[in-house]
C-alpha positions in Angstrom: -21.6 -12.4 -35.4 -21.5 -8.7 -35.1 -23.4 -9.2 -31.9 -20.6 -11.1 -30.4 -18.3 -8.6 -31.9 -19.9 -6.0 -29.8 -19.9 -7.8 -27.0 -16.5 -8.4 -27.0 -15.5 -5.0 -27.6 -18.1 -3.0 -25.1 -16.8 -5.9 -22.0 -13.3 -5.7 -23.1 -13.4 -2.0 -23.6 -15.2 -1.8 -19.9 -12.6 -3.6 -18.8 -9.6 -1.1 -20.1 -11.2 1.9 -18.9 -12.6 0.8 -15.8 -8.8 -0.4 -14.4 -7.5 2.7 -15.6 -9.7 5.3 -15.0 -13.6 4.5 -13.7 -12.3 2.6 -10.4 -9.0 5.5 -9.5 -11.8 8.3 -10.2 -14.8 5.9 -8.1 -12.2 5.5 -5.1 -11.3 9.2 -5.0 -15.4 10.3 -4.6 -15.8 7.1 -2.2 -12.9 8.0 0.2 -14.8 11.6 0.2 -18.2 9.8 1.5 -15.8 8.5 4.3 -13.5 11.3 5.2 -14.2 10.6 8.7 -12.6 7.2 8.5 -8.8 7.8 9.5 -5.8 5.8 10.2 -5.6 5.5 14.2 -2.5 4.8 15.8 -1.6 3.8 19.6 2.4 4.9 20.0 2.2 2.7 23.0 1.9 -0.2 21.2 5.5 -1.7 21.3 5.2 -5.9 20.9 8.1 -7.8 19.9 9.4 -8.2 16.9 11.3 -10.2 14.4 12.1 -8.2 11.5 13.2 -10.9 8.5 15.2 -9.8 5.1 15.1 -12.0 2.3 18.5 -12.4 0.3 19.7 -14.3 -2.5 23.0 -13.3 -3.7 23.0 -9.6 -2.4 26.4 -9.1 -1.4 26.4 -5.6 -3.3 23.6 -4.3 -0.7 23.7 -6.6 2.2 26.0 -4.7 4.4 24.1 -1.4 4.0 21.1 -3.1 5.1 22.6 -4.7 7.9 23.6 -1.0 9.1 20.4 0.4 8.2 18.5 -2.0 10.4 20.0 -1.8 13.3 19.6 1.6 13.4 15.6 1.2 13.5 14.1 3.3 16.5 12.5 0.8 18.7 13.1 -0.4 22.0 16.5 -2.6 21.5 15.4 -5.6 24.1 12.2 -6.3 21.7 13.6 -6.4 18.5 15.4 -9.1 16.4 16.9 -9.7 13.3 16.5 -12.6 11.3 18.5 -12.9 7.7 16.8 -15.6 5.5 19.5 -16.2 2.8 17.8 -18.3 0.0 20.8 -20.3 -1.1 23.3 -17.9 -1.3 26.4 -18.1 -3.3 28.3 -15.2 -3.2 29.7 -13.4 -0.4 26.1 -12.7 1.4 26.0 -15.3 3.9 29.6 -14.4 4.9 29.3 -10.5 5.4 26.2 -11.2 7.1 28.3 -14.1 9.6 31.1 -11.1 9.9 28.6 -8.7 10.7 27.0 -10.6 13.5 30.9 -11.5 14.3 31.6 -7.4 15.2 27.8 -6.9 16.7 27.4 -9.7 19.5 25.3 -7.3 21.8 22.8 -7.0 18.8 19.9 -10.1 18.4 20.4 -10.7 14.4 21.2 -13.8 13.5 21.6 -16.0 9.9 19.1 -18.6 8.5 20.6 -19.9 5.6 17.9 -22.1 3.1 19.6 -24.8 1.6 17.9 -25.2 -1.7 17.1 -22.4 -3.5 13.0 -22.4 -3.7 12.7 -18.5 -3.9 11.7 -15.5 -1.7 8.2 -16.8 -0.5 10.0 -20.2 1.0 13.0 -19.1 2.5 10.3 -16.9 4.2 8.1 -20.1 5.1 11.6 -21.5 6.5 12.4 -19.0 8.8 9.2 -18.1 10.0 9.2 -21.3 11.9 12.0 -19.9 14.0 10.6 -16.8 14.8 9.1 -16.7 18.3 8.4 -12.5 18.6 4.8 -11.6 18.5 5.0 -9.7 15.5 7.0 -10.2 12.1 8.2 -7.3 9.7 9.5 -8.3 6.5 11.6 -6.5 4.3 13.8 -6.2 1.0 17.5 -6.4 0.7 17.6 -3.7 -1.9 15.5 -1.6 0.6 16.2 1.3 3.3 14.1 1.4 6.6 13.2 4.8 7.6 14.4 4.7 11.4 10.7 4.9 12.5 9.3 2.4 10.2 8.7 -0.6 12.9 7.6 1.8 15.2 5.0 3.0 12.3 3.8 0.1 11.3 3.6 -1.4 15.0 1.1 1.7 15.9 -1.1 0.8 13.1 -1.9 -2.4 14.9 -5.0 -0.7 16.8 -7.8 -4.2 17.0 -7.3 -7.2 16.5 -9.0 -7.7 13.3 -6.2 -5.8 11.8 -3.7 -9.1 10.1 -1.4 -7.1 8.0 0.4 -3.6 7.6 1.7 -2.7 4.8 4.4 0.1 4.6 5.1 3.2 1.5 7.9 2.4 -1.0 9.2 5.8 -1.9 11.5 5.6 -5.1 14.3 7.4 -4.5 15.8 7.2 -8.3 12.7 8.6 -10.1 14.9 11.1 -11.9 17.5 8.9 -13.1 15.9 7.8 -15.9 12.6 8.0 -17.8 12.2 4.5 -16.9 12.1 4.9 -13.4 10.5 7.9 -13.4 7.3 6.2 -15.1 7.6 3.7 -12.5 7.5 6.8 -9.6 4.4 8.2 -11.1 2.5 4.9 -11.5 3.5 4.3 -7.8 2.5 7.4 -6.2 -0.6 6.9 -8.0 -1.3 3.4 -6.7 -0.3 4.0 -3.4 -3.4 6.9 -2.8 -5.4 4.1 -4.0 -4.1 1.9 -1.4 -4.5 4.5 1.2 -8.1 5.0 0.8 -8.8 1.0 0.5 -7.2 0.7 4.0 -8.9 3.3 5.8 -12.4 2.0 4.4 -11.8 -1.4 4.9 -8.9 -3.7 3.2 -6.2 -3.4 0.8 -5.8 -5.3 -2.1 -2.5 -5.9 -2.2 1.0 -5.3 -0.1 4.6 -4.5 -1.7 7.4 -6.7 -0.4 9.6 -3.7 0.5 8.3 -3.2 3.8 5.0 -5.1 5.8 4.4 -6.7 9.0 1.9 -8.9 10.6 1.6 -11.2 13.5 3.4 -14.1 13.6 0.3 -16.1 14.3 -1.4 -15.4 11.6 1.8 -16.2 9.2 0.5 -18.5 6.6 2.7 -20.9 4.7 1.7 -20.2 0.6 2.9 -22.4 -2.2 6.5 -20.7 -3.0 5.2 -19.2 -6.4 3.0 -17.3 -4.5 3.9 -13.8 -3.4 3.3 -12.1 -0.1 2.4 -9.0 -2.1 -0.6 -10.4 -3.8 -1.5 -13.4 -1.4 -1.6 -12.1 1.9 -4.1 -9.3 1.9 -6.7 -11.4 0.4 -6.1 -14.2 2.5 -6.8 -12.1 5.4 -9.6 -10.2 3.9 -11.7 -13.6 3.1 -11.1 -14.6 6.9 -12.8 -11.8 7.9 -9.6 -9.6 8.7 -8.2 -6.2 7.3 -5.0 -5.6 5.7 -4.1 -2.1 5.8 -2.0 0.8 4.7 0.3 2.5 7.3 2.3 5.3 4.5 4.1 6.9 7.3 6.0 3.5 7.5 8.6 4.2 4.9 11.2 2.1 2.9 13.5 3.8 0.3 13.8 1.7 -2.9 15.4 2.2 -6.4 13.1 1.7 -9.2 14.3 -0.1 -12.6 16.6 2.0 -14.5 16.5 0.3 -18.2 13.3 -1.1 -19.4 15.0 -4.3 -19.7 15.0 -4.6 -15.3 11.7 -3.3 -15.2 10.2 -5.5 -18.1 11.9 -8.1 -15.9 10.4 -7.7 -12.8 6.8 -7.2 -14.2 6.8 -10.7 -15.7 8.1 -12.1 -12.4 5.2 -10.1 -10.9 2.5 -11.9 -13.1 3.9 -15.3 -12.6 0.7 -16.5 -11.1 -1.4 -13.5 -13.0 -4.0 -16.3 -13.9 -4.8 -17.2 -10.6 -4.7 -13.6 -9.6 -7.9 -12.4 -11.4 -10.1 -14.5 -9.2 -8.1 -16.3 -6.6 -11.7 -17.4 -4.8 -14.8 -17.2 -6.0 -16.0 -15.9 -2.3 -14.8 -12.3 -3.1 -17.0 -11.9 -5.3 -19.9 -12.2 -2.2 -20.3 -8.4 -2.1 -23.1 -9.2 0.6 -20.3 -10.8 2.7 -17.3 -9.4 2.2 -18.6 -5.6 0.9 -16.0 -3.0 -0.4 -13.3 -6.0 -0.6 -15.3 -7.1 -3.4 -16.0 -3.7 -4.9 -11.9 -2.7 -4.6 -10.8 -6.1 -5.6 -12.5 -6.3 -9.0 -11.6 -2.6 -10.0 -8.0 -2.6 -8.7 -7.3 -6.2 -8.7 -9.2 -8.2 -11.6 -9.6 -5.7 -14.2 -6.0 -4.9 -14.3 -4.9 -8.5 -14.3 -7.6 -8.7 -17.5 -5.8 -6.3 -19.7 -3.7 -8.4 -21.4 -6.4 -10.4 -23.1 -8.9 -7.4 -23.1 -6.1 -5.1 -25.3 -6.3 -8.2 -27.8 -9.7 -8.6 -27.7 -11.2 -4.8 -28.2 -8.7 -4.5 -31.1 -9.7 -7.6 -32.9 -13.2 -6.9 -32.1 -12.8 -3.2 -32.9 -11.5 -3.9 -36.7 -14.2 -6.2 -37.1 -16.5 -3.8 -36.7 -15.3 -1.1 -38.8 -17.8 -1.4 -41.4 -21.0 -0.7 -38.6 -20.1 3.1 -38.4 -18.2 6.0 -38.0 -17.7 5.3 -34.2 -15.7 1.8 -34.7 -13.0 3.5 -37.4 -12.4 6.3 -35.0 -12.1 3.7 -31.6 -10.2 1.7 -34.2 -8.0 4.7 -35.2 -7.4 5.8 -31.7 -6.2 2.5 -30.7 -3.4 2.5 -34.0 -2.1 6.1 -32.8 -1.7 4.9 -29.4 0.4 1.7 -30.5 2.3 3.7 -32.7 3.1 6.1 -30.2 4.4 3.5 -28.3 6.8 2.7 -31.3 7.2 6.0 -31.9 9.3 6.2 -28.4 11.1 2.9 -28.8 12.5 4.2 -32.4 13.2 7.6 -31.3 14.2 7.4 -27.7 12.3 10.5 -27.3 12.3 11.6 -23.1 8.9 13.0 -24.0 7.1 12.6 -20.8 3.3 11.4 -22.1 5.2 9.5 -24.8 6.8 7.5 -22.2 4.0 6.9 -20.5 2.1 5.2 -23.0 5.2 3.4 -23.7 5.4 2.1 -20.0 2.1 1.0 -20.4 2.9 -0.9 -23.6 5.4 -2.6 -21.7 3.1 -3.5 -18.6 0.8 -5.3 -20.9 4.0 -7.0 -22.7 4.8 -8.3 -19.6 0.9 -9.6 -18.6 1.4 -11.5 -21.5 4.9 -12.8 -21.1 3.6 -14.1 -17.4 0.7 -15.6 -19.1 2.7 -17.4 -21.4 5.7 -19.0 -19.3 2.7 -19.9 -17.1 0.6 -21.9 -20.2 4.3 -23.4 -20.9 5.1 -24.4 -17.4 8.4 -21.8 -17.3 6.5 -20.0 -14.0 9.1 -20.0 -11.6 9.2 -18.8 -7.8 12.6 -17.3 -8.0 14.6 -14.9 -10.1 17.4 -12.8 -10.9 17.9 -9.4 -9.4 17.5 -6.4 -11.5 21.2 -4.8 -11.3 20.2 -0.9 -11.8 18.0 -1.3 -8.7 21.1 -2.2 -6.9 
């Protein structure tokens, strides 16, 4: 048994550090080997466009976005404006109809989705109506840079390029410990994204801000996410999904722990499906560095849930073989209580909050797992107010 043990614990421990630390650090010294790979960009590259925002009850935010968006530098004659309301039953659908009202030279019109099925099918409804050549999606919550279609238009340099994704700067990251964590975990994800995209493919998008031709739209199953689904998709059909960070949508991050707890278990809905969502990518031979970033940034982190459990269960098991297993074992205690330590003092320690917001992050892996294994999964949610 204590070569199971060991097992478990070395693979599990792998696992941890690998996500964390071994692919970020791998990535940096890769992107190095191919500095000479940059993102290109042709200006001249001005295609219609449709750009969609997704709202559900966002009557606090919808106006501003409505402003903000037609405000966007692009040519005016090749740009519309398509409002997907998923079942709305506040005020949305009526500013929105108001707004149109007062703006009649502007192209923006209303699609309002009768049931409510979530983000990913009022998306799947009013794509059908779209007849631009290209399709930008957006957040209600979120603030288009003026250039950001233009941005994300010029990335669009071949035609093997599917999907752009756009930055999400948080513009909040002082207003709380909370979202500062949040700002720092960001920033650090979104180099990793960067050097993904200029070497080949992304992982994954963020629904603040993305774009890719309406052809290639694909109709997922509404638990899905655009986020997580599309970039794949495209990368197992041979295409690339890339990072264009000069394309830039201002968001606010969680506030409270309770908003961002929130919207990490949303994000791990489908987490099970997400650590190998086809068994193709792992064909390194076809699909090369997809398959390399995939597994570091995608797999491993969507393993930590069970691999936290598993390298502390292993790891007290063990204590008995040597020094080394009460001093792993140790170390893992301090970090947990650590974690405590900041829930029982509030401290605004920065590394203690750190380790805290990772604590939580793993929380939430396991809450997704478990309204997944008890059929509570669902494609839509409530808003997070302090991101409002």
């Amino acid at each position: 048994m204590d070569l199971l043990y060991k097992i478990l614990f070395y693979i599990s421990g792998f696992i941890i550090v690998w996500a964390m630390v071994g692919y970020p650090v791998s990535l940096k010294f890769i992107g190095k080997l191919f500095k000479n790979r940059t993102l290109k960009k042709d200006y001249s590259h001005q295609p219609t466009v449709t750009v969609m925002v997704v709202a559900h009850n966002e009557e606090k935010v919808i106006l501003e976005k409505l402003n903000n968006i037609i405000e966007l530098n692009y040519p005016k004659e090749k740009i519309e404006f398509l409002i997907a309301s998923d079942n709305s039953t506040d005020n949305t659908n009526e500013i929105t109809k108001q707004f149109i009202k007062e703006h009649q030279n502007i192209n923006i019109r209303l699609y309002e989705v009768k049931a409510r099925k979530g983000k990913t099918n009022a998306q799947n409804e009013a794509q059908k109506t779209v007849t631009t050549e290209y399709l930008v999606m957006t957040d209600a919550n979120s603030i288009m840079d003026r250039d950001s279609v233009k941005e994300l238009m010029a990335a669009f340099t071949s035609e093997d390029i599917a999907y752009v994704s756009g930055r999400l700067s948080i513009v909040n990251q002082e207003s709380s410990d909370v979202s500062n964590a949040e700002s720092s975990y960001w920033d650090s994800d979104l180099a990793t994204r960067e050097i993904e995209g200029r070497i080949q493919t992304i992982t994954a998008g963020n629904g603040a801000l993305y774009a890719c031709r309406t052809k290639d739209y694909y109709d997922f199953d509404p638990i899905q996410c655009h986020d997580s689904a599309m970039p794949p998709l495209y990368a197992l059909q041979g295409k690339r999904a890339i990072a264009n960070h000069d394309a830039i949508a201002y968001e606010k991050a969680g506030e409270v722990i309770e908003d961002e707890f929130g919207r990490k278990v949303r994000m791990n809905r489908i987490i099970l499906k997400h650590i190998l969502p086809d068994v193709r990518i792992l064909n390194v031979f076809k699909y090369k560095w997809f398959s390399y970033f995939y597994f570091g940034h995608r797999t491993c982190r969507y393993l930590l849930w069970i691999s936290h459990l598993l390298v502390f269960i292993s790891n007290g098991l063990l204590l008995p073989e040597s020094l080394f297993y009460k001093i792993t074992f140790l170390g893992q205690v301090l970090f947990y209580l650590l974690a405590l330590a900041r829930v029982i003092t509030k401290s605004n320690n920065k590394y203690l909050t750190l380790v805290y917001y990772y604590c939580v992050t793993i929380l939430a892996q396991w809450a997704g797992v478990y309204n997944i294994l008890t059929g509570k999964a669902k494609p839509f949610w409530e808003k997070a107010e302090s991101t409002r």
